[in-house]
N, C-alpha and C positions, 0 to 999 in steps of 0.2 A: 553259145552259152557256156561251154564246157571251156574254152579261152578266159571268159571273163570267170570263171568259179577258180580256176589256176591262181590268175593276176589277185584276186580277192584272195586265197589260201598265202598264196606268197608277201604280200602284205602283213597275214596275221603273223606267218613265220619271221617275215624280217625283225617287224615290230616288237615277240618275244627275244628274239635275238638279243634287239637292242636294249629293251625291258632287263633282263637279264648282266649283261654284261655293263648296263649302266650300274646297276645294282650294288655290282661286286666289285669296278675299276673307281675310283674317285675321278670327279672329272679335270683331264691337266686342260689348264688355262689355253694350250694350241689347239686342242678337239672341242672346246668350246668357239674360241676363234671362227674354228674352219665349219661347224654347223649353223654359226648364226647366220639369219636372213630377217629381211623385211618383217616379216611377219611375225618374228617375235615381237616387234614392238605397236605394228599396227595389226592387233589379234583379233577386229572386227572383220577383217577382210574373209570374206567366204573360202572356204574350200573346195574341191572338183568334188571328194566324195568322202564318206567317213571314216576309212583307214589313212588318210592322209592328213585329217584332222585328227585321230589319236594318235600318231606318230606325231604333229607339231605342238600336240599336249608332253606328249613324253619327251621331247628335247627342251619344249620349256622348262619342264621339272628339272630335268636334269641340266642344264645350266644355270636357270633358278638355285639350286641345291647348289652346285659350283661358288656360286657365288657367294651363295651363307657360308659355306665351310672357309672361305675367305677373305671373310669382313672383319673379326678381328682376333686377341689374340689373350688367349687368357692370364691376367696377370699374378696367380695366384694369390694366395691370403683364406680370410673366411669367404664363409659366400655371401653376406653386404657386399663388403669390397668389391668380389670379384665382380658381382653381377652389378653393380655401379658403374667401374669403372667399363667391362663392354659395354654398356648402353650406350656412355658415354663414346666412344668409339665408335659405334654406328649411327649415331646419331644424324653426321654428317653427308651419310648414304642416301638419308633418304628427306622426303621434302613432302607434309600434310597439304591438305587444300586450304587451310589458314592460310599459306605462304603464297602459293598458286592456285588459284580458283579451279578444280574441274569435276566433272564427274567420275563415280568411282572405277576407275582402268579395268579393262577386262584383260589387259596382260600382265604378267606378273611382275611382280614388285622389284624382285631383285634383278632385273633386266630394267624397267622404267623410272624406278626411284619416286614415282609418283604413287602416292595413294589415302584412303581416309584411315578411320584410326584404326578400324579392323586390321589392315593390310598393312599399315605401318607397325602395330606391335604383331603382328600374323608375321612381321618378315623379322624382329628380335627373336621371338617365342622359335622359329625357325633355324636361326643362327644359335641359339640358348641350350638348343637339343643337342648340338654337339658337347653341352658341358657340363648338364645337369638332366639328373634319369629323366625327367618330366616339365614338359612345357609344355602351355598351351593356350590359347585367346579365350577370354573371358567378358562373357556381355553383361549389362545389367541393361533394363527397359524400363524406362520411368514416362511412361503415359505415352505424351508424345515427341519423346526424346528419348535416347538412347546411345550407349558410351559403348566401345569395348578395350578392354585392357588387357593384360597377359599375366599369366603367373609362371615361377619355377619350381620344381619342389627343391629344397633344401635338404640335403642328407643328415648334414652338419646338424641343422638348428630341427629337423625331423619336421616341416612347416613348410606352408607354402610365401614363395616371395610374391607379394602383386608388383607390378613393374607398369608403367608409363612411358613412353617415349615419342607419342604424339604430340603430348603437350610443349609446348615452348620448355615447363620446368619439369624434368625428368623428375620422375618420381619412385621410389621403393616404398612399400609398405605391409605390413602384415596386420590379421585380422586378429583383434583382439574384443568383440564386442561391435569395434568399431575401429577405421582403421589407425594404426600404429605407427608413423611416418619414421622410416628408417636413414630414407636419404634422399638430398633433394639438390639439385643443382640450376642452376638460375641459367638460363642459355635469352636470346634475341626476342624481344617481344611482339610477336606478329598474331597473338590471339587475343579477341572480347574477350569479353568480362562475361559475356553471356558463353563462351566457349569453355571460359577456366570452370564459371557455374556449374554448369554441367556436368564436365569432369567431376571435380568434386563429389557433388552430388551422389555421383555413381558411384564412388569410392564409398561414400558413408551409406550405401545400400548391396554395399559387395555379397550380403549371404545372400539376397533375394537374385544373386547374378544364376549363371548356366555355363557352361562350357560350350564354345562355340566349334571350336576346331583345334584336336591334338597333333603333334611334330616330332617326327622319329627322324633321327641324325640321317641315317640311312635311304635312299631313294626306293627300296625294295620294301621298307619298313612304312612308308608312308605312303606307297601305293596300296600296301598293306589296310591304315588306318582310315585311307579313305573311301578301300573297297568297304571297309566295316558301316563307317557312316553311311555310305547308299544304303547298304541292306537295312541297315538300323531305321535310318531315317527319310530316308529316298533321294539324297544327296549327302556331297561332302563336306560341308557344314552341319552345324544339328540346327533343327528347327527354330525359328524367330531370327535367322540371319538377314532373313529380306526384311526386317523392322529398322535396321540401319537407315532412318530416314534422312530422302536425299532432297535438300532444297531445290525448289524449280529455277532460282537466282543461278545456278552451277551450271554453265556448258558440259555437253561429253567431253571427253577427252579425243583429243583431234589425231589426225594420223600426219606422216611424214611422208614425202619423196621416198623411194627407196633409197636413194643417194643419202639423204639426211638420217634416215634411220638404220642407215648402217653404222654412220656419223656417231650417229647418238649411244647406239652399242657397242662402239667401239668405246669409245667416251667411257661405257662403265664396269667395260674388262678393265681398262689401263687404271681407272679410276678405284676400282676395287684391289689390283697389285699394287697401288704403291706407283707409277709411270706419271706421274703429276704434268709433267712437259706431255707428255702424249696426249694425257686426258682433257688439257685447258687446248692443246691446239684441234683434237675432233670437239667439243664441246663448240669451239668459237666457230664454227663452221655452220651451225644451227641455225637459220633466219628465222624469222616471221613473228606473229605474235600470239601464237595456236602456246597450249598448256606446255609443250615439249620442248619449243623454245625457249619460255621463260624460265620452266627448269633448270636448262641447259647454263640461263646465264646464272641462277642462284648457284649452281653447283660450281660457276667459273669463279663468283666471290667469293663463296664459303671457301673452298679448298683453296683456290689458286690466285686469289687475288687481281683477278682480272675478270671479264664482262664485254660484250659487242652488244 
């Protein structure tokens, strides 16, 4: 007994350890590298016991985090501009269930590239906190439908941005009554007319929205904001998160080989630096026809001009 109370005490100490020094070091793309494993990306897979399951939360995050701080790059100007043009720039990164059918991932975004529109603007609002005091995902619930989108605060314009980037056409807009369309860019059309609906919709009921989940640039700063939500709310969203309804047409989202899912994390470090020849050759590596593959090849023709 007094063996296992040690193993369990050393756990908690490593765990702060790491907590800690993730906190304060930025993560360099070779300690990311050298901590990934399977299990970031197939995050259903159990664990032996519960310190080894908040330790493969805390390296999600902090490669997660890794990854935002290195998706794009800010172009200066005002903040339209700026916060258009990164949209635009990550746009790329990641891939709705419009495109790929699945259920919504239980690993994180910026490791999978998959996700619904939560986790798609959850992973801008993410990347955004690096460049603007406040971001954060924003739901509206309309019966039996329900949209989420992200906002920025604006220093510049003293206002908040709403931002879109699940949709096919990226969107900026601000609340004026109703919304205020600042900027909009036309990208590949892979959504209904019942999905643009939707969207919309939600936009022209943005005050009856809530904030779903706020993003501090910093890993210590949002482990921070997520301890607050438990207390707050009894989790790290705020309540009506689970209203994200999920059609029973959607498969889960399927797991990989270990071999492939190294593949595929590999695929979105080199794909996140800038490595294009790296990332298209783990990428084409990906068989089958499970959601990770198909991914894999959308990411091989968006970026890199090629597909298996």
């Amino acid at each position: 007994m007094r063996r296992r109370t040690r193993v369990v005490l050393g756990y908690v100490f490593a765990l702060q350890v790491l907590t800690v020094a993730a906190a304060i070091i930025p993560a360099p793309l070779w300690a990311m590298r050298l901590a990934a494993r399977p299990w970031l990306l197939n995050y259903s897979d159990g664990t032996p016991n519960a310190a080894q399951g908040i330790g493969r939360d805390l390296i999600g995050l902090w490669i997660d985090k890794g990854i935002a701080a290195r998706a794009v790059r800010d172009p200066g100007g005002d903040d339209v501009d700026r916060l258009g043009s990164m949209l635009i720039q990550m746009k790329p990164f990641v891939i709705s269930q419009t495109e790929v059918p699945h259920g919504p991932p239980d690993a994180r975004i910026g490791i999978t590239g998959l996700g619904w529109c939560n986790h798609v603007n959850g992973f801008g609002a993410k990347v955004l906190s690096n460049y603007f005091p406040r971001a954060e995902t924003f739901a509206v619930n309309l019966g039996s439908r329900s949209h989420t989108f992200a906002r920025v605060w604006s220093s510049e314009n003293n206002e908040w941005l709403y931002f879109d980037m699940w949709a096919d056409d990226v969107v900026i807009f601000r609340w004026r009554g109703r919304p205020e369309y600042l900027f909009r860019s036309i990208q590949a059309h892979t959504m209904t007319e019942a999905d643009v609906s939707n969207a919309h919709q939600a936009y022209e009921h943005a005050s009856q929205g809530y904030v779903l989940r706020r993003y501090h640039p910093t890993m210590l700063g949002q482990l921070v904001e997520n301890e607050r939500n438990i207390i707050n709310h009894g989790t790290i969203t705020a309540p009506g998160a689970d209203a994200q309804f999920v059609p029973s047409a959607y498969p889960p989202t399927p797991t990989l080989s270990d071999t492939q899912a190294m593949d595929y994390i590999s695929a979105r470090f080199d794909q996140i630096s800038g490595d294009r020849a790296a990332a298209a050759e783990h990428f084409s590596q990906i068989k089958g026809s499970g959601a990770y593959a198909l991914a894999a090849r959308v990411f091989a023709r968006r970026l890199y001009g090629m597909g298996n």
